[in-house]
N, C-alpha and C positions, 0 to 999 in steps of 0.2 A: 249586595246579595243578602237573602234571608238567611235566618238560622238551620234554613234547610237547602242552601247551596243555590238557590233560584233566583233569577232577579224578582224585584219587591211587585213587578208589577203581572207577576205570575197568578191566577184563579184557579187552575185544575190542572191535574196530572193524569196523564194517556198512557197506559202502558203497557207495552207487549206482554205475553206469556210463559214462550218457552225461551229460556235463558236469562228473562229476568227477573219472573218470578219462582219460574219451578225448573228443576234442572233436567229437564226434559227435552234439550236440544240434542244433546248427545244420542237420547233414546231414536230423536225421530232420524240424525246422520244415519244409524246403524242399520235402521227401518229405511231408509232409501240405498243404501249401499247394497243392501240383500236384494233387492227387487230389484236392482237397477242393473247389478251383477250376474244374476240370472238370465234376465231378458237380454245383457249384452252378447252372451256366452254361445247365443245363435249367431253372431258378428263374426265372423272371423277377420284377426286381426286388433278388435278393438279392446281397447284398454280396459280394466275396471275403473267403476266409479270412485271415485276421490275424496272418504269422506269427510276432509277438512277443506280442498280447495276449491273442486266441484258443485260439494253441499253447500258452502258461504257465496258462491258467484251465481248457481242458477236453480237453487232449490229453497235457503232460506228465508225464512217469513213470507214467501209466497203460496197463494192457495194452490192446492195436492196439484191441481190440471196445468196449472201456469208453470211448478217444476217440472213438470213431467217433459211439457210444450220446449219448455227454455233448457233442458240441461241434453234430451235427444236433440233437436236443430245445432249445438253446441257437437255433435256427431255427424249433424248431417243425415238424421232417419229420423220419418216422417212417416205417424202413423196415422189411422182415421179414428176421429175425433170419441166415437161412440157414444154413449150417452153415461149417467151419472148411476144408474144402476146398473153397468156393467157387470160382471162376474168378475173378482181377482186374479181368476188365467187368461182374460179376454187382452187379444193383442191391438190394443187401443188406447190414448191418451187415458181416458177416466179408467178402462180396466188395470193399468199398471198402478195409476193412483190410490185405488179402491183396494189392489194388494198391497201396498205401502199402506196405508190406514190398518189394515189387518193384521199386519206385522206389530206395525207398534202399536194397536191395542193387546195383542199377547204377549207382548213384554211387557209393557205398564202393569197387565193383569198378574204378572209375574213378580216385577221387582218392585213394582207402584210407583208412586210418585214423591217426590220429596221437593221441598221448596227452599229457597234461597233463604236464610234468617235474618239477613241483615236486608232483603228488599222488605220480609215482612216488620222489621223494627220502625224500616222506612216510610211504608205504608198507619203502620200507624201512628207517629208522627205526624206527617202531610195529613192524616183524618183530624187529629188534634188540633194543627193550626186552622183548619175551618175550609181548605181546600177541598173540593171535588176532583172524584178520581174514575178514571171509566181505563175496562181491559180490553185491549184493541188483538184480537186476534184473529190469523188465518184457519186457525184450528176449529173444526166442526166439534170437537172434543173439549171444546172450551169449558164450559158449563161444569160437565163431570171430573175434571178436570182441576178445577177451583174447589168444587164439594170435597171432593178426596184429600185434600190440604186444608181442609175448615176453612177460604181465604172469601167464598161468594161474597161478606158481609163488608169486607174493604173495600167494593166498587159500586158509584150509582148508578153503572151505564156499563151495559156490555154489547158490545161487537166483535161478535165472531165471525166464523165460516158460515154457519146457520143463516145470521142476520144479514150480512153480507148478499149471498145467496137469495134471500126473501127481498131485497131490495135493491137487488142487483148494481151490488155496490163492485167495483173491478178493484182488486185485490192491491198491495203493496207489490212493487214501488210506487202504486198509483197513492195519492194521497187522501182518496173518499172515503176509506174506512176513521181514518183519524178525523177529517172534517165531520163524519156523522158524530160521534162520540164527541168531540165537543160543539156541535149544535145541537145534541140532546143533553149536554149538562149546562146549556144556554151562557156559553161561552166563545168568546170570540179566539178564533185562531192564535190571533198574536198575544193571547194572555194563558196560553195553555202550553204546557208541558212535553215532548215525546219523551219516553224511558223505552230504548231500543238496544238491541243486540244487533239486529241483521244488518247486512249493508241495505239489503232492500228496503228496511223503516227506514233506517236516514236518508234516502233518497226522499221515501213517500215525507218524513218530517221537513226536508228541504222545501218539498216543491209545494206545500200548504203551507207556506209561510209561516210554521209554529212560533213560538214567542222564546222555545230554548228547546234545546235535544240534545238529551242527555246518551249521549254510548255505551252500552256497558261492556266493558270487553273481559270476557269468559275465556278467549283461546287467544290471545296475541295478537289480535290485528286491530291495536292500537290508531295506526299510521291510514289505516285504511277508511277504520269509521269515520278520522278527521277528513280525509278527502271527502266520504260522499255526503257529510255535511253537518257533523256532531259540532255543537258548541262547546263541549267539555266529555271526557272521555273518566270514568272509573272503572275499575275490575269488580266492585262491588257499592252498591246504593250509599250502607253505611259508610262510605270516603263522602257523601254529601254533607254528613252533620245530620240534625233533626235528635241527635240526643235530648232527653232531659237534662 
């Protein structure tokens, strides 16, 4: 292993957004609890949303439409599809999404955003050793997102919700988004990096065959990242090493 915890035969590092870089996991649970809760409230009978077990089995690091898809089916209600410029009252897979995007744009607008210190110590480190690094996110917010934390200038490849979308790329646990981002830093799968929170990247990190996938466990579920398929599990980047 390197002095940054990766085997030696590592070239780039691929890394999710929210929760490993910027602590804005929590923001978006809160932002799907509320929409999700609401829209349940015509159910009678059905429970609220869960935003710890809920949010980690069929909401996280998947694109807005795919939780929406995967945590109602998880109820048993099934709505029609609509389209991607929805309205946020529209009773439809994109319009519940589109008011979950809403939500948590006016709380970020609120409380902003703030990022991990020890992923960004980490980050520049991995730059110093001469590695390439690309942000692999579900978030159409990506961009502004990284600007708001000074952080655009630590990656040479970004994939988001945007790019994804422009090249219809199918979302995490699918593993296309991380095969783009390392075929655009002209890297092969097995010499590159996942840095994941969700269960859903270590799924997408397993089934592309990455070269190591790192877990980063934020809320306890240690046991869980190792099942769907982390090579090594930290609560924080800095347990890697990459000090000076």
């Amino acid at each position: 292993m390197t002095a940054l915890g990766l085997p030696d035969t590592i070239q780039a590092c691929l890394f999710d957004l929210d929760g490993v870089v910027t602590k804005t996991a929590v923001v978006h649970a809160a932002a799907w609890k509320e929409t999700f809760d609401s829209f349940l409230r015509g159910y009678d009978g059905e429970r609220p949303f869960d935003a710890v077990a809920d949010y980690d089995e069929y909401v996280d690091g998947r694109p807005r439409a795919d939780g929406v898809r995967a945590f109602l089916d998880s109820r048993g209600i099934h709505l029609p599809e609509g389209t991607p410029d929805d309205p946020p009252d529209a009773a439809t897979v994109h319009g519940l999404g589109n008011r979950k995007n809403e939500l948590l744009l006016a709380k970020i607008r609120t409380d902003g955003v703030e990022a991990y210190d020890g992923t960004l110590r980490y980050l520049e480190a991995v730059r110093a050793q001469g590695l390439r690094t690309a942000i692999v996110s579900s978030s159409a917010n990506c961009r502004d997102v990284l600007r708001s934390i000074g952080a655009e200038h630590f990656f040479d490849v970004r994939i988001d919700g945007v790019v994804a979308a422009e090249r219809q790329l199918p979302g995490k646990p699918h593993p296309e988004t991380f095969l783009a981002a390392a075929h655009d830093l002209g890297v092969e799968p097995s010499r590159a990096a996942v840095f994941e929170d969700a269960l859903a990247g270590m799924d997408a990190g397993r089934a592309g065959r990455f070269g190591y996938v790192v877990g980063v466990d934020r809320v306890g579920q240690t046991d869980a990242l190792y099942a769907h398929g982390a090579d090594t599990v930290v609560k924080d980047l800095a347990e890697l090493g990459g000090k000076e």
